[in-house]
VMD Tcl script that draws the C-alpha trace (Angstrom):
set ca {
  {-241.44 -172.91 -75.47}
  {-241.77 -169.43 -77.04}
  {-239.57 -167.81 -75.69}
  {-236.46 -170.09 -76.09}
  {-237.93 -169.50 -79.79}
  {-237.78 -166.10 -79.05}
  {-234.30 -165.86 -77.62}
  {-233.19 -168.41 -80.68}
  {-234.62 -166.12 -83.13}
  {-232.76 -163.07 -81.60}
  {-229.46 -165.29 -81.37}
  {-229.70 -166.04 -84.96}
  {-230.78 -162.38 -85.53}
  {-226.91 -161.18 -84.45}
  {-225.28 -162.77 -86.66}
  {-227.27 -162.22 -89.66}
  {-228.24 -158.39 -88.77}
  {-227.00 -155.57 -90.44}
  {-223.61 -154.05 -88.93}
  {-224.86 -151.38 -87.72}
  {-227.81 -153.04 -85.70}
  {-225.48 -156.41 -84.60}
  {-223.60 -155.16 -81.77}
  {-226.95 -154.15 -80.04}
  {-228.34 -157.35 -81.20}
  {-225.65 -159.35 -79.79}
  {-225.93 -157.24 -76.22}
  {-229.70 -158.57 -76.14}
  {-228.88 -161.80 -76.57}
  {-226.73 -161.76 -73.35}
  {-229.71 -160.63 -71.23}
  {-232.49 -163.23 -71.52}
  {-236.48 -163.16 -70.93}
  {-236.08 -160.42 -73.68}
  {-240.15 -159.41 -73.97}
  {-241.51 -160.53 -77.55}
  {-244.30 -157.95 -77.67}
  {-243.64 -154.76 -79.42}
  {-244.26 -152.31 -76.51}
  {-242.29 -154.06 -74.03}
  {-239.81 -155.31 -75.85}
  {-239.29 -151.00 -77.03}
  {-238.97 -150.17 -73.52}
  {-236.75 -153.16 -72.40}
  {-234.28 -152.28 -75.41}
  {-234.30 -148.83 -74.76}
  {-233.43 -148.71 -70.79}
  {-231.19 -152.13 -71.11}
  {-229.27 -150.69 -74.42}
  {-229.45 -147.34 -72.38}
  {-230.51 -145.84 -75.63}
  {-231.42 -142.28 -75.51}
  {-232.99 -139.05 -77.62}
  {-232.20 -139.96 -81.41}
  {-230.46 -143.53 -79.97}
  {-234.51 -145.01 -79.79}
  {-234.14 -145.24 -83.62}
  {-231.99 -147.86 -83.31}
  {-234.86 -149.86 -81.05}
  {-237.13 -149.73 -83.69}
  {-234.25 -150.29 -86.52}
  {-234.11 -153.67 -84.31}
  {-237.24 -154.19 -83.79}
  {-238.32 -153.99 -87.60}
  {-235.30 -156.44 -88.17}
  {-236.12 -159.45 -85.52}
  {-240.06 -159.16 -86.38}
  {-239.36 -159.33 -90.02}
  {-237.30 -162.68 -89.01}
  {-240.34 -163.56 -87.41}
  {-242.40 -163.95 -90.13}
  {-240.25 -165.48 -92.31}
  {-239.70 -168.22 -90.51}
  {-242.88 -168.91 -89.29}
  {-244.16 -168.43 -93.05}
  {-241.40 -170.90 -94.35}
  {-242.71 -173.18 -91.26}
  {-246.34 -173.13 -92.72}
  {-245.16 -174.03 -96.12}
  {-243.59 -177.04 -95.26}
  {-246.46 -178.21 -93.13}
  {-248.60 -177.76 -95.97}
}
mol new
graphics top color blue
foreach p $ca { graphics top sphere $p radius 0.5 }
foreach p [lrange $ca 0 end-1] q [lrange $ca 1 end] { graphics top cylinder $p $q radius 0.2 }
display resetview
């Protein structure tokens, strides 16, 4: 399901995300159905983080940081099924 993959991914995203970034991180992982699409998942962050003014950095800090994730794995993934 891809969005248990999702929510994985963000799980193992706390622990392995820079300090500054975790303890937001680690708040998103409480809430579930966390949207994996750039837009929403920018505006769910935001209001659910109740980040504000300069704060929205941070949303894209994370956002950066779990997509990056993202690819990795799923390029390690193709390698080993080649």
């Amino acid at each position: 399901n891809p969005q248990e993959q999702w929510m994985d991914l963000i799980e193992r995203g706390a622990s392995e995300a820079p300090v500054n970034l975790r303890i937001s991180i680690q708040r998103l992982t409480d809430l579930g159905n966390v949207p994996r699409k750039e837009k929403q998942f920018r505006n769910f962050a935001a209001n659910s983080l109740n980040l504000r003014g300069k704060q929205v950095e941070i949303v894209s800090q994370i956002w950066n940081f779990l997509s990056g994730l993202r690819e990795k794995e799923n390029a390690e993934k193709k390698r080993l099924n080649e």
